[in-house]
C-alpha positions in Angstrom: 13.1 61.8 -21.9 10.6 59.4 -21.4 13.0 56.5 -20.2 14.3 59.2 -17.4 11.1 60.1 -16.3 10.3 57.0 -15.7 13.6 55.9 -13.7 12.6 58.7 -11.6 9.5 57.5 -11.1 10.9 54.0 -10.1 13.5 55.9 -7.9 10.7 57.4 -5.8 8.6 54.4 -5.6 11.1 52.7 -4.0 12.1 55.4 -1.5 8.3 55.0 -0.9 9.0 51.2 0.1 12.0 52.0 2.2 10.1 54.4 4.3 6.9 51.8 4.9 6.4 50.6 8.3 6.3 46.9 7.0 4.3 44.8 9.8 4.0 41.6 8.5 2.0 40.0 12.1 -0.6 41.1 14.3 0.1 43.3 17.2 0.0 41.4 20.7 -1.5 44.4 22.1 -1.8 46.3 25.6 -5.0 44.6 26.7 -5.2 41.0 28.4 -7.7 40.5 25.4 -5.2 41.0 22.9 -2.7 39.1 23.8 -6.0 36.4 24.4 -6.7 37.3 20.6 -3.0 37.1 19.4 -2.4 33.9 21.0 -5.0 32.5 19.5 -4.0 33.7 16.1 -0.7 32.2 16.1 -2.0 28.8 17.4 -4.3 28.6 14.5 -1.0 30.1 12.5 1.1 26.9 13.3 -1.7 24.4 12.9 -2.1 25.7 9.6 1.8 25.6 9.3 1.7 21.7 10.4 -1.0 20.6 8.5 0.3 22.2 5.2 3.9 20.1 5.7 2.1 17.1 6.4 -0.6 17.2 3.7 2.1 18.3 0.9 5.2 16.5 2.7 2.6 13.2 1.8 2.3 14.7 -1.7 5.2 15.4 -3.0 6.9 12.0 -1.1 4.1 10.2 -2.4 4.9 12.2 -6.2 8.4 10.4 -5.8 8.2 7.3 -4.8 5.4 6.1 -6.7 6.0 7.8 -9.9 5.7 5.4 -13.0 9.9 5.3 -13.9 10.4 3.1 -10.8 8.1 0.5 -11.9 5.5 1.0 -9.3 1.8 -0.2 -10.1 -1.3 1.9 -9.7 -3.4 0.9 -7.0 -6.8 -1.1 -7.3 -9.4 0.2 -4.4 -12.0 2.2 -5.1 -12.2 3.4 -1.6 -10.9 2.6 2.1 -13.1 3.0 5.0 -10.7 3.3 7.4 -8.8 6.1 5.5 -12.4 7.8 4.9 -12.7 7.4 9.1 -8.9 9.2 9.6 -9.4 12.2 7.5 -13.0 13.1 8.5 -12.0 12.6 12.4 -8.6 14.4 12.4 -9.9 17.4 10.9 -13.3 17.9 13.7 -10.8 17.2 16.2 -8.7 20.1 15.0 -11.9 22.2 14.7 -12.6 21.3 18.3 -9.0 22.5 19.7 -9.4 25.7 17.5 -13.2 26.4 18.4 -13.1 26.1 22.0 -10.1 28.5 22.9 -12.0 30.9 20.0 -15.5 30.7 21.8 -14.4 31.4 24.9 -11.7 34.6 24.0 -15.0 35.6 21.7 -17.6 35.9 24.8 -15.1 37.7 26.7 -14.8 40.2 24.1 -18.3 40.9 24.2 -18.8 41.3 28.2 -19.1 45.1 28.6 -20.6 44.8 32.6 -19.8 47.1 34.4 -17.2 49.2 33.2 -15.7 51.9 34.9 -16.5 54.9 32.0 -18.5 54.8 29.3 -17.6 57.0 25.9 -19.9 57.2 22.6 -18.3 57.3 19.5 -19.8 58.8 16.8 -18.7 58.5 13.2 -18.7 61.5 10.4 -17.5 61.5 7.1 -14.5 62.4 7.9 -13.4 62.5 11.8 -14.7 61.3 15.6 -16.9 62.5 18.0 -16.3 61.7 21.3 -18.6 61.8 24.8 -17.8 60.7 27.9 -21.0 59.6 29.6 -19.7 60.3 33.1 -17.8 63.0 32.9 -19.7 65.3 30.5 -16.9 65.4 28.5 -16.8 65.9 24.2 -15.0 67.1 21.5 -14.6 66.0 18.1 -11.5 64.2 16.5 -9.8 65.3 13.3 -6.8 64.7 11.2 -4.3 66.6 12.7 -3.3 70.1 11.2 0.5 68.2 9.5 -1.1 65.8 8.1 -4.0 67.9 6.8 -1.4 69.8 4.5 1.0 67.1 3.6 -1.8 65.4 2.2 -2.5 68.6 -0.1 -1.7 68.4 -3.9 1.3 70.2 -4.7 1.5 71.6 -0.9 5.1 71.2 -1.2 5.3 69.4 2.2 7.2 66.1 2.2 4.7 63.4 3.8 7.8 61.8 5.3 9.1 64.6 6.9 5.7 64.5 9.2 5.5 62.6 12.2 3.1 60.4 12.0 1.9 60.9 8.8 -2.0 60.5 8.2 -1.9 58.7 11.9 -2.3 61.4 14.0 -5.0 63.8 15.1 -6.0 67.7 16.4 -7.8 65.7 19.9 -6.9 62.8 21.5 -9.1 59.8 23.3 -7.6 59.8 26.3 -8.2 57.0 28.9 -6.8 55.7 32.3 -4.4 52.8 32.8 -6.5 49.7 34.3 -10.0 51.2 33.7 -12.7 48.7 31.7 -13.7 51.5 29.1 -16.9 50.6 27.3 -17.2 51.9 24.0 -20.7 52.4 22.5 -20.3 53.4 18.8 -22.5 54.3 15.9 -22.7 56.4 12.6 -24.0 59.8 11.8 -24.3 59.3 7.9 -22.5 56.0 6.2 -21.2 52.9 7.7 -17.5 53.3 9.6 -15.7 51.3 11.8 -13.4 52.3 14.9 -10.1 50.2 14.7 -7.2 50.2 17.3 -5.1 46.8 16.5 -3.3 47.1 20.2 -6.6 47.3 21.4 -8.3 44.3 19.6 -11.2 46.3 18.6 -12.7 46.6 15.1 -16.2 47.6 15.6 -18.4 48.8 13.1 -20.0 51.9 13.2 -23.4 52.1 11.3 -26.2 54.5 11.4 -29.0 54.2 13.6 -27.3 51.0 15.6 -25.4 51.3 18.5 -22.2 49.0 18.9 -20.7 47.8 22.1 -17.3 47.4 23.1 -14.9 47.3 25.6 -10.9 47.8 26.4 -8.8 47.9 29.4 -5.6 49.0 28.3 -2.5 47.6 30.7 0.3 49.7 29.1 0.8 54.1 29.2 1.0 55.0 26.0 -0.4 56.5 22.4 -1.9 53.8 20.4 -3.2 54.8 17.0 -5.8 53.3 14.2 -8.4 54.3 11.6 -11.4 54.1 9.8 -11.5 50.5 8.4 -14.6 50.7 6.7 -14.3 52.4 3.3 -16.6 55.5 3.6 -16.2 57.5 1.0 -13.5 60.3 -0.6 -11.3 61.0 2.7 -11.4 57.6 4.3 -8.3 57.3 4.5 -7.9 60.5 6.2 -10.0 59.9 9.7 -7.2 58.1 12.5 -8.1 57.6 16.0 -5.4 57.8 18.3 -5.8 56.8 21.7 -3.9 58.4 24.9 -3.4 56.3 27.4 -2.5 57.7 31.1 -1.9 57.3 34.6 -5.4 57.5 36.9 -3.8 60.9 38.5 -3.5 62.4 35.1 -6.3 61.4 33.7 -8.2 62.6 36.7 -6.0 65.6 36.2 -7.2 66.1 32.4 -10.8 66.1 33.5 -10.5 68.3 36.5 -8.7 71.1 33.6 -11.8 70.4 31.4 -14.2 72.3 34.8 -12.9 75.5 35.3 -16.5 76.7 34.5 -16.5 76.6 30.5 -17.7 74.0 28.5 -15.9 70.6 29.4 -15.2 70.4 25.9 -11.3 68.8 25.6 -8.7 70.8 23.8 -5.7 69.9 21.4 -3.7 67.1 23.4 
């Protein structure tokens, strides 16, 4: 009995596995900054590639060649100069190509002038609040309705019959194509932090301190993230999913939002 029970249990954990979205790289992303960021990644990625073969390719060569059974004697130096010379200058000249690229992608990322809308994110354990500063625009962002109940004990919903599963909300963020949105994000209660990875933005949201950040997203589309700050009990359960749109419908979405109630968004 207890042998079956726990073939079953191995049986399920690996449908588990076969239904993970397994992302073994960084997203490049929709913004020019991402791209910037992933670009950046994967040149430090293939430096680290190309010193790791050379340092151990010397190793492991050096392992074989001068190992004892071929007769080879030890050597008699107690240092080298020139070898102390090599290895401290290859290594700042590395730093140097890595750093430069870095510092300038880095003070980009922090230039929020004059953006073309302005939205403050406030965190609660467990969802979003959004405002829009120019268009008097808010609403708060949930885990969508699905989700809510597949995540249920004993619900009897199948989490992987849901779209989206744990990634998707009740309200959208919804922003135009080509507009520099700056993002001004804090906390209401414990430290969170807002994270899009197409966006390259991971900004943390704490109490009492207000965050800046920025996007211009060059791609329609629904791009989706979470908490990554561990928050307490349901962190895992607050996603941000951001909407994407052309100028004319997002003009369109605020224009539905003043029909003389509340500007307050509704379900996307």
């Amino acid at each position: 009995m207890i042998r079956k029970s726990f073939l079953s249990l191995l049986a399920s954990g690996f449908a588990g596995v076969a239904h993970a979205d397994w992302t073994l790289n960084m997203p490049r992303g929709v913004t020019d900054l991402s791209v910037e960021t992933y670009d950046i990644h994967m040149m430090i990625f293939w430096w680290c590639v190309a010193i790791g073969v050379i340092v151990f390719g010397v190793m492991i060569i050096s392992l074989f060649l001068h190992r004892k059974s071929r007769g080879v004697k030890p050597a008699t130096f107690s240092h080298s100069m020139t070898a102390e010379v090599i290895w401290t200058a290859i290594p700042v000249v590395i730093l140097m190509l890595i750093a430069i690229p870095v510092a300038e992608t880095m003070v980009k990322l922090e230039d929020s002038r004059d953006p073309d809308m302005s939205i403050v994110v406030t965190a609660y354990q467990w969802k979003w609040h959004y405002r829009y500063q120019d268009e008097d625009i808010a609403f708060y962002s949930s885990l969508a309705r699905p989700s809510l109940e597949a995540r249920r004990k004993q619900s009897g919903v199948d989490p992987f019959a849901v779209d989206n599963y744990l990634l998707d909300v009740d309200r959208r963020l919804v922003v135009p194509r080509d507009a520099k949105v700056r993002l001004l994000i804090t906390s209401n209660d414990v430290v969170h932090s807002w994270w899009v990875p197409d966006l390259a933005i991971k900004k943390d949201a704490v109490p009492g301190i207000v965050n800046e950040t920025w996007f211009k997203a060059t791609e329609l589309g629904t791009y989706r993230g979470q908490c990554a700050e561990l928050c307490g009990k349901d962190h895992g359960y607050m996603p941000i999913v951001v909407e994407v749109v052309a100028p004319d419908a997002y003009q369109a979405w605020v224009d539905s939002r003043q029909d003389g109630t509340p500007r307050v968004a509704s379900s996307q």
